[in-house]
N, C-alpha and C positions, 0 to 999 in steps of 0.2 A: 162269571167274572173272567177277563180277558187272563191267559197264565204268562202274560209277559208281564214288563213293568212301567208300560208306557204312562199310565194314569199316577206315578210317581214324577210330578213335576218337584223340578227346587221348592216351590213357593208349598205345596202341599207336603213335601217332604219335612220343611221347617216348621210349619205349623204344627204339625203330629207331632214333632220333636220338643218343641216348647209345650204344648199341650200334657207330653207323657211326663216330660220333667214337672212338671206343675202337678200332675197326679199323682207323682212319687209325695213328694213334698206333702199333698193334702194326705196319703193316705196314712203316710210314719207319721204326721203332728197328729193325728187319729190314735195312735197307736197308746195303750193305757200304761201309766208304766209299771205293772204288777205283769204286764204280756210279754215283755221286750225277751222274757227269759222261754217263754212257752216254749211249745214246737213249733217250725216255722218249714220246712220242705224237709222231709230225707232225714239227714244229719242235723240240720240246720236247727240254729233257736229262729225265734223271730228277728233276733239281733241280728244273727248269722246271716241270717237270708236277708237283712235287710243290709247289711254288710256287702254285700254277694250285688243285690241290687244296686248299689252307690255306685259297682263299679261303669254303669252302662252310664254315668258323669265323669267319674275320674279317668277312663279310657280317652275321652274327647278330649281333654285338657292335655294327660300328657302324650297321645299320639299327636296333637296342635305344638307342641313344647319339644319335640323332637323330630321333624320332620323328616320324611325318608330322602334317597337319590332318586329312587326309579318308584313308578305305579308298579302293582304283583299282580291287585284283583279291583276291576271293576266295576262290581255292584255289589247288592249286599246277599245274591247268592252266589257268586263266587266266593263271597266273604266266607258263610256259612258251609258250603262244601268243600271247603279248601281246610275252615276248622274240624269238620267233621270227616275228613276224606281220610287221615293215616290213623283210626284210633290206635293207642297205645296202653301198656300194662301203665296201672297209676293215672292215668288221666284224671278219671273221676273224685281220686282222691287226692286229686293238684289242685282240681277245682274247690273241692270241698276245705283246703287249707287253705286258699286265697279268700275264701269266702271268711272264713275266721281270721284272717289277718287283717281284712276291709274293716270286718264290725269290732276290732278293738280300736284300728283307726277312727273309729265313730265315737269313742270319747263317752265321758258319762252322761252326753244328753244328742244321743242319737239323733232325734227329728232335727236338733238343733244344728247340729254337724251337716243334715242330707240337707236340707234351706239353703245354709253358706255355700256349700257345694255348689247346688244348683245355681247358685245368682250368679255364682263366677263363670259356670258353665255358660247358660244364658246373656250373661253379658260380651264375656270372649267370644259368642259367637254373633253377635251384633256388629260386631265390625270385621270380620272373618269372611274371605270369600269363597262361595262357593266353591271352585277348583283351587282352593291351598291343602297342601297336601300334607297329609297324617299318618303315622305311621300307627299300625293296627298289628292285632294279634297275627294276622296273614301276611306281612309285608307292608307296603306302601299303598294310600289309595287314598282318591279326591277325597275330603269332606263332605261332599254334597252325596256322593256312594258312598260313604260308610254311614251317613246319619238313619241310612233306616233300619241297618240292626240294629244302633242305640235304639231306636223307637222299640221294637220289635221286645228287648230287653229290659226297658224298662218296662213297657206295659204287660209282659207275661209279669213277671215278679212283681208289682207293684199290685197284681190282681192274686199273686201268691201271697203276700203281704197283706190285702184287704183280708182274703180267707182264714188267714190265719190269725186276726185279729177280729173277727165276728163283723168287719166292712159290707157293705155294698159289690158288689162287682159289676161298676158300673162306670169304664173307661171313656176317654172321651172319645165322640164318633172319629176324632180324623186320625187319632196313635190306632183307635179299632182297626179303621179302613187300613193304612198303611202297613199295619200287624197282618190284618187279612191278605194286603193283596201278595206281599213278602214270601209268606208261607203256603198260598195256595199256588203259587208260580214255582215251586219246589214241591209242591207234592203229588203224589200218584193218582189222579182225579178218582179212578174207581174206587182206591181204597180210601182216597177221601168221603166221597158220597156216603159210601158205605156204612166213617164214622159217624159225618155228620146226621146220618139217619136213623142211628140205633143201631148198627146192623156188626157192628166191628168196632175192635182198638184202632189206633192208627197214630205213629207219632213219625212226625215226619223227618226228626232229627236225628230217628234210630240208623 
């Protein structure tokens, strides 16, 4: 697979992105509600993480609801290396309390909250143009460049979400594709190989 990101047109862009929302959606109204409290990643309950997950919806709405002056980053690996370029002490555990403060925003009927979410998502961006500009965890950047880390975010968590509720792990091909191609344009090819073949760890976001 090519390690650019030329096969990220808008039209495939948007589709993975309706697609990923739509599998979030199936996977929480899946979810049983004796589970919501299980373990869910790490720290997380299943709540948590699915808490943590809503946000790759509610980022789109309100970086749409406050839009920047200037572009910062360009694509969704600038996106990702720009998040990941100054780690700092507490990060993980800023992450982990946003992730808890999402799933009490999810109310006492969870799947029912990430649904509303998503239609508003998906509708607001029905009439949203590709280059309107959002304001993102990195700065300012098109909509049509920031939609594939949403993809990328919801379909990892939404497949941490099936696992942790005894799901399928079974994405749709075009959030897959677009997961794929995101993450192998950012990673180390050998030590990709390597994972993908048994042979090593490999996390590309370390």
């Amino acid at each position: 697979m090519s390690r650019d990101l030329a096969p990220l047109t808008p039209s495939v862009i948007r589709t993975a992105f309706e697609d990923a929302v739509r599998f979030m959606v199936e996977v929480a109204g899946a979810i049983k509600e004796d589970q919501w409290e299980l373990p869910g990643l790490g720290v997380w309950s299943v709540r948590e993480l699915a808490g943590h997950a809503s946000r790759g919806l509610s980022t789109v709405l309100s970086g749409l609801d406050n839009p920047p002056g200037s572009i910062d980053a360009t694509s969704p690996l600038d996106y990702f290396r720009l998040v990941y370029a100054k780690p700092h002490d507490g990060m993980h555990d800023a992450v982990a309390a946003r992730g808890r403060e999402s799933a009490a925003a999810l109310g006492d009927e969870p799947a029912v909250t990430i649904w509303q979410l998503a239609d508003r998502v998906l509708n607001r961006l029905a009439t949203t143009a590709d280059d309107t500009l959002c304001t993102t965890f990195v700065g300012g950047m098109r909509l049509i460049d920031y939609l594939p880390s949403r993809v990328v975010e919801l379909t990892v968590h939404s497949l941490d979400l099936a696992r942790a509720s005894g799901q399928p792990l079974a994405p749709p091909d075009s959030s897959w594709l677009v997961t794929l191609t995101v993450i192998l344009a950012m990673a180390d090819p050998g030590l990709a190989l390597f994972a993908l073949t048994g042979r090593g760890e490999y996390n590309v976001f370390a």
